[in-house]
Structure formats: C-alpha cells, structure tokens
C-alpha positions as CSV (number, residue, x, y, z in Angstrom):
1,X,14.3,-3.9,76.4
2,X,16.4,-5.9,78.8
3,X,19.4,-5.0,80.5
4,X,21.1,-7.2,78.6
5,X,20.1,-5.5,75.3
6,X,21.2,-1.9,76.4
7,X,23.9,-3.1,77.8
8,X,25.2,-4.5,74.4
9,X,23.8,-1.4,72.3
10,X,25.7,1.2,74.7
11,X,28.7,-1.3,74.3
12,X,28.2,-0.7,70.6
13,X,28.3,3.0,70.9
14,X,30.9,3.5,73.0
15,X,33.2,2.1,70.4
16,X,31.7,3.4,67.7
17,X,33.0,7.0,69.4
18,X,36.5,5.7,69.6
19,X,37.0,5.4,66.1
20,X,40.1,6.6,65.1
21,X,39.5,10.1,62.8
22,X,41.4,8.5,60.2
23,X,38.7,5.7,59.7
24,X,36.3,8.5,59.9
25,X,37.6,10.5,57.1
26,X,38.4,7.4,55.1
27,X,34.3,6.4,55.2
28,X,33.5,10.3,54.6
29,X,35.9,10.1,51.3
30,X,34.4,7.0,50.2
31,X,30.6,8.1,50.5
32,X,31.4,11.3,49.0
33,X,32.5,9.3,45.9
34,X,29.0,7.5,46.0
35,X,27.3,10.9,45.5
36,X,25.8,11.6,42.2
37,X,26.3,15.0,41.3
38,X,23.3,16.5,38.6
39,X,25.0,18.1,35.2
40,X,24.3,21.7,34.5
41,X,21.3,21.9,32.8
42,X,19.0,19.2,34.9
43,X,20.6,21.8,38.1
44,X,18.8,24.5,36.4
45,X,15.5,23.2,35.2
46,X,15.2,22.3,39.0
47,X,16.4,25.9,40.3
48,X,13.7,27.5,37.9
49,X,11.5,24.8,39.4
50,X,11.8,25.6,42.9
51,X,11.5,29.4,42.4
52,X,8.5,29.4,40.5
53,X,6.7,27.0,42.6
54,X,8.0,29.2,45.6
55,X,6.5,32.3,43.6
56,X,3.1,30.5,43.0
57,X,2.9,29.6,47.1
58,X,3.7,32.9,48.1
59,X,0.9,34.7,45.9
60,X,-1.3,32.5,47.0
61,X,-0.5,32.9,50.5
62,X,-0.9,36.2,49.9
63,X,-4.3,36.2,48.5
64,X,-5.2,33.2,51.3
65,X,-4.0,36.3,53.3
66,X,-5.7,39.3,52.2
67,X,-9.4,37.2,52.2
68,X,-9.0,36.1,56.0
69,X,-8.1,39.9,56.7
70,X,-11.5,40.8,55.0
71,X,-13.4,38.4,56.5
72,X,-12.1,39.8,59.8
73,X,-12.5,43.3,59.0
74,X,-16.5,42.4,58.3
75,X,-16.8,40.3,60.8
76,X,-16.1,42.7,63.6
C-alpha cells in the first residue's frame, strides 16, 4: 500500500468517527427495520433444535470422554 492510499483510507475514517449521533441512530433505525423477525412457531422448532443437538454433543462428549479415561487408566 502507498502512502497515498493510507493516507486516503485514514482520511476516510477520521470522518467516518465524526458522524453526528443523530445520523447514527437514523442508520441504526433504518437497519433495524430491515431485520426479519421469525414467527413463533419456526422460533421454537429451532429452540428444540438447538437443545437437542446440544444434548446429543454433550453425551457424546461424554462417552468420547469416559473411553479416553479408560484407555488411560490401562495404559498406565
């Protein structure tokens, strides 16, 4: 990169952190309305989703666990 490029990109962020707040908060509001929020039911099927796949890893952590213990145990 040449001086002449970082000169221009920390030009470009210096006045991107004088933005007035009000700017700020008027992009916030207007992403926020981009946001599509999931209904109730497709919120739960994906709840139950994440908690039984949680449940699955964590037995077979578990048993991933309790076999590398063993194979320690005989091992010394």
């Amino acid at each position: 990169m040449t001086r002449k490029e970082s000169e221009v990109m920390g030009d470009t962020a210096n006045t991107l952190e004088k933005a007035p707040k009000k700017s700020w908060f008027k992009g916030l509001k207007s992403e926020f309305k981009k946001i599509i929020w999931p209904d109730k039911e497709s919120l739960a099927k994906q709840t139950v989703a994440v908690v039984v796949i949680s449940t699955i890893l964590a037995i077979v952590i578990g048993i991933v666990d309790q076999i590398v213990k063993l194979g320690i145990k005989i091992i010394l």
